[in-house]
Structures are given as C-alpha cells and as structure tokens.
C-alpha positions in Angstrom: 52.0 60.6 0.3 54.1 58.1 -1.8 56.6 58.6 0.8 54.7 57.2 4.1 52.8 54.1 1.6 53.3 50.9 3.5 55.0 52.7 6.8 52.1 52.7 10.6 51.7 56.8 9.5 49.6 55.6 6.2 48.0 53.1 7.8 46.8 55.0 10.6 47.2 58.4 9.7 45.5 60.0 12.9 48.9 59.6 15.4 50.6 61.5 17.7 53.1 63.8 17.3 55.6 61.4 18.6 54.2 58.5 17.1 54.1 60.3 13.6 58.0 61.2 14.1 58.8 57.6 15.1 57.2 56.5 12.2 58.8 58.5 9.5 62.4 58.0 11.5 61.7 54.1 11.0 61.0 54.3 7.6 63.4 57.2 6.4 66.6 57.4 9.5 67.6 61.0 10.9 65.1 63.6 10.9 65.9 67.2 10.7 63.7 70.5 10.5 64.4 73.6 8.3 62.3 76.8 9.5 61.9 80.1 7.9 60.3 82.8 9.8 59.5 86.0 7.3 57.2 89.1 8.1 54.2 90.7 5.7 51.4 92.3 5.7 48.2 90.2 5.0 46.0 89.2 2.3 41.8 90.7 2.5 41.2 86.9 3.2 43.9 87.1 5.8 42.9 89.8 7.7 38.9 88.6 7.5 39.7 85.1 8.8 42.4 85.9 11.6 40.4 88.8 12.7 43.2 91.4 11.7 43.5 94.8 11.9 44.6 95.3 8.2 47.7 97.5 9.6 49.3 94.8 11.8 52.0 92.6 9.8 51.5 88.3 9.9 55.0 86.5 10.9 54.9 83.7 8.9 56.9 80.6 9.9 57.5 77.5 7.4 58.8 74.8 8.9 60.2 71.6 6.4 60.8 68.2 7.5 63.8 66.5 5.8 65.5 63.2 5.9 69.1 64.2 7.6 71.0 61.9 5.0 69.1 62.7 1.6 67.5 65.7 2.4 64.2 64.7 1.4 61.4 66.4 2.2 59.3 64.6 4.1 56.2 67.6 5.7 55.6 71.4 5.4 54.0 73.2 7.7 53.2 77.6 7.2 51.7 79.2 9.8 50.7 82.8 10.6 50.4 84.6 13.5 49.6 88.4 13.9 53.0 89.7 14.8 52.3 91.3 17.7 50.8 88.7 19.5 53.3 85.9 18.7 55.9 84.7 20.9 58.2 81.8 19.3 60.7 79.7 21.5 63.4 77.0 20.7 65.0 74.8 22.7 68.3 73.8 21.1 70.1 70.9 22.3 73.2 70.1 20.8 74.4 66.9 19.1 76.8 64.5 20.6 80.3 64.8 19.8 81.6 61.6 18.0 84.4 60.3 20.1 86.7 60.4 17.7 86.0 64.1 17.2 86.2 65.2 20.9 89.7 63.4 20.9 91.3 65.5 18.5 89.4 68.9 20.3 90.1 67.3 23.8 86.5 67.5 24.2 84.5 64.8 26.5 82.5 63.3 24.2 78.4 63.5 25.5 77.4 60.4 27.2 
C-alpha cells in the first residue's frame, strides 16, 4: 500500500480497471505484467470450494504488475481454474520501433 499513498487509487480505491492502471502509470511510468501459468492438483480446501472433482488438476496463473523501468512490483494476482474448463487468450501487440532503430533494420517505424 505504501506504494499507491497519496496517488487517486488510495484515495478512491474502488476504480476501474482502466482508471486503476492510469493511476499507477501516473504515479510510477511504464507498466508491464509478468505471468506464470503452472499446473497441480488441489488442496481438500480447494477441491471443497471450487467444487472439484479431487482427480482434475487447477491451472494456476500469477500474474505480477511491475514498473517497466525499476521493476517494482506494483500487484499480484493467483487465480485457479479447474484445468479442463479453462480457456486463457492473449492478445499481444507489439511495441513501436524507435526510429532510430527501424533505420538501422530498414524497418518503418509504427506510427
């Protein structure tokens, strides 16, 4: 929490997503996100609160928010989802090509 004191996130912690991302870009520059996904079988509290069969493995999926420059960790987030009903997609976009860069790899830099 001593991170977000004083930024809009600790004073009004209920935002949006895009409003919470805004706000910790403001107060900390480029963002980035770290994600791990790892397979197990679950925990007996597991399997009673997801309503498991106690054969079917959890994908578990930690996600860490880090400042791009420091690489501060800024938010975690673990989930788990019985493995054979979860579906994960990304959508990767890549990052402009500084012009000087796309110059010396006769690239066109992205506008």
């Amino acid at each position: 929490m001593e991170r977000i004191t004083g930024t809009t996130l600790a004073k009004k912690p209920a935002q949006t997503p895009a409003n919470t991302l805004t706000a910790l870009f403001m107060a900390h520059g480029p963002l980035e996100w770290r994600e791990s996904v790892t397979a197990r079988m679950p925990h007996p509290d597991e399997t009673s609160a997801l309503q498991l069969d106690q054969l079917a493995p959890l994908l578990i999926t930690q996600r860490i928010m880090v400042t791009t420059v420091a690489g501060l960790p800024l938010a975690v987030e673990t989930t788990a989802a019985p493995a054979d009903a979860a579906r994960y997609t990304y959508t990767l976009t890549p990052a402009p090509v500084p012009a000087a860069a796309a110059r010396r790899r006769n690239l066109r830099p992205l506008e």
